[in-house]
Kinemage of the C-alpha trace (Angstrom):
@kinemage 1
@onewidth
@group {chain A} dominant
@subgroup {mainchain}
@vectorlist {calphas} color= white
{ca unk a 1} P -1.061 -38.093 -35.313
{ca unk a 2} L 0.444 -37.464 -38.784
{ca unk a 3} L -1.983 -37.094 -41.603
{ca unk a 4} L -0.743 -41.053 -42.479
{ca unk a 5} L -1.893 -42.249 -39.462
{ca unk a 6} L 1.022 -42.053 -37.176
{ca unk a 7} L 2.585 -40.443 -33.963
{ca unk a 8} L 4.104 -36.885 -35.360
{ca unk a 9} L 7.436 -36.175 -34.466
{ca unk a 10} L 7.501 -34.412 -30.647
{ca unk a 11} L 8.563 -31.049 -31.107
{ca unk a 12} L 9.770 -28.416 -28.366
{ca unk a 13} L 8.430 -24.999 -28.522
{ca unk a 14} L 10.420 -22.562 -26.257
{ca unk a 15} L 8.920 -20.749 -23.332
{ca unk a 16} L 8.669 -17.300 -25.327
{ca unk a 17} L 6.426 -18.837 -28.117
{ca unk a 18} L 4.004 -21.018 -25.776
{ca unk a 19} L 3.803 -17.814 -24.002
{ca unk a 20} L 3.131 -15.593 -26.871
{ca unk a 21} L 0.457 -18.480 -28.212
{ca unk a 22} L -1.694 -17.970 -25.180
{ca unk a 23} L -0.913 -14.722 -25.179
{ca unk a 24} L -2.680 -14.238 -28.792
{ca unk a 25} L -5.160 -16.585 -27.568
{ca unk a 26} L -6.301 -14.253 -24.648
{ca unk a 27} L -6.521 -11.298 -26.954
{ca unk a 28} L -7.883 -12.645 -29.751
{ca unk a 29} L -10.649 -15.231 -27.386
{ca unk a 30} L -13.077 -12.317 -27.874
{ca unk a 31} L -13.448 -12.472 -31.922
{ca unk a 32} L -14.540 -15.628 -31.892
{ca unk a 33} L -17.847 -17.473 -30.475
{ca unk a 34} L -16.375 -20.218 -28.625
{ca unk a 35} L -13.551 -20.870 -26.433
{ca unk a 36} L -13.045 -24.191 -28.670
{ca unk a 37} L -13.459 -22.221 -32.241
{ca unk a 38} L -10.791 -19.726 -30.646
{ca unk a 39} L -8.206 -22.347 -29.612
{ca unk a 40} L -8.695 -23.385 -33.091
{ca unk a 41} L -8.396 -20.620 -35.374
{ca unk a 42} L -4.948 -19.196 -33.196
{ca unk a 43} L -3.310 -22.661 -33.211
{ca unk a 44} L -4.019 -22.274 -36.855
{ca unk a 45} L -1.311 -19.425 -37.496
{ca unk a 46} L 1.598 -20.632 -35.373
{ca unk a 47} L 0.902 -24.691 -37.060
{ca unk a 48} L 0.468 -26.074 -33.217
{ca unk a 49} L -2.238 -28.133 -32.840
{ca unk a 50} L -5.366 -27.069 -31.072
{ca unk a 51} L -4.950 -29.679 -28.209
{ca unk a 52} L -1.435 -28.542 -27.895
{ca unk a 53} L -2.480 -24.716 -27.588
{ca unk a 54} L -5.722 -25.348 -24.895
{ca unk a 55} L -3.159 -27.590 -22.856
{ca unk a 56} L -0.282 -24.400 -22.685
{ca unk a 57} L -3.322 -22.225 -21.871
{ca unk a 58} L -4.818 -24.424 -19.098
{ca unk a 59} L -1.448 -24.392 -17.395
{ca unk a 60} L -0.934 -20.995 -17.601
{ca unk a 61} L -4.155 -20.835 -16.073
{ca unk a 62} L -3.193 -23.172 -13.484
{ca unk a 63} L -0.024 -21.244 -12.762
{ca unk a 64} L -1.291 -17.558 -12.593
{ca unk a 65} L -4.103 -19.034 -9.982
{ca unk a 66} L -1.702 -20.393 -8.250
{ca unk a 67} L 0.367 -17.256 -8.293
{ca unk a 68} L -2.147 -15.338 -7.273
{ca unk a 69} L -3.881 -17.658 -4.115
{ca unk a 70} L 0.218 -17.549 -3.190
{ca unk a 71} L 0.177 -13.694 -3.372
{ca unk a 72} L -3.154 -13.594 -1.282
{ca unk a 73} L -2.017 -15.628 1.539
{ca unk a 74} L 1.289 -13.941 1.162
{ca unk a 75} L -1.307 -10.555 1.804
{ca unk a 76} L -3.458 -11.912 3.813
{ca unk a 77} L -0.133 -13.073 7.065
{ca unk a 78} L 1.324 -9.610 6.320
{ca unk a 79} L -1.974 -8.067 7.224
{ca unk a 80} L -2.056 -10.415 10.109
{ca unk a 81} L 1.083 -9.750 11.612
{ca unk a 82} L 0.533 -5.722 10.737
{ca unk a 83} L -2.290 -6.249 13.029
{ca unk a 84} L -0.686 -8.280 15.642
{ca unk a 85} L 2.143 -5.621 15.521
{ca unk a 86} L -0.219 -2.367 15.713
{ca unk a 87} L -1.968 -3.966 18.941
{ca unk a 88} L 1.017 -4.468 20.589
{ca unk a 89} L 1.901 -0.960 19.915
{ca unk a 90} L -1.405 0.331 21.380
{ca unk a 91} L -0.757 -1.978 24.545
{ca unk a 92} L 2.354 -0.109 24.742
{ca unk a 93} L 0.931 3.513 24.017
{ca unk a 94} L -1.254 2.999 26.766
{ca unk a 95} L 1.710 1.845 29.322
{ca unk a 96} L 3.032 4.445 28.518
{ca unk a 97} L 0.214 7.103 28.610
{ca unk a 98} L -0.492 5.355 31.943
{ca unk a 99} L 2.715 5.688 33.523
{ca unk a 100} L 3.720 9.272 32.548
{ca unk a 101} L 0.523 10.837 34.101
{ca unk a 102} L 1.512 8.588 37.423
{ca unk a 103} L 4.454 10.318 37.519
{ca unk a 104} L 3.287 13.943 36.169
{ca unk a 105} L 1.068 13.661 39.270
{ca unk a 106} L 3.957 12.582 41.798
{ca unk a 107} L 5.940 15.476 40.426
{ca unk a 108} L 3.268 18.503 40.278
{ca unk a 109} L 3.247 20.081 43.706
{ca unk a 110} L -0.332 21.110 43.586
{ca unk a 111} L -1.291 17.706 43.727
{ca unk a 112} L 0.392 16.678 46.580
């Protein structure tokens, strides 16, 4: 709301700045004894309002946790198919190991 009363005029920050907001939020979070006093003071500089600047923040939140539980699963099936990949090449190894002293004994004559 306006300082008469009513609904303020929407207004559409780009990317970059909402960005850059939270980004001088995160920095800056430390200088200041609340998370609330923070939001405050930083939404000061840029003239967004404070509910504006912790709602930008909580989705970035949002979005860089879900980034990140994506890269961990994303980690976490590579490992498992690494896995799945290196026992099937042990399985193999030891085919293999197998079958070449079966036939290192059918060809060495002193073993006959």
């Amino acid at each position: 709301m306006g300082d008469d009363g009513t609904m303020a005029k929407s207004t559409r920050y780009t990317p970059e700045f909402k960005a850059k907001a939270v980004r001088l939020l995160t920095e800056s979070r430390s200088s200041y004894p609340s998370a609330a006093r923070a939001i405050e003071q930083v939404a000061r500089d840029p003239g967004v309002a404070p509910e504006t600047l912790r709602r930008w923040r909580n989705r970035t939140d949002a979005t860089v946790a879900a980034e990140t539980k994506q890269s961990a699963e994303d980690a976490m099936a590579e490992s498992k198919s690494l896995r799945a990949g290196v026992a099937q090449l042990r399985r193999a190894n030891e085919i293999l190991t197998t079958a070449s002293a079966f036939f290192a004994a059918r060809l060495d004559p002193t073993r006959r």
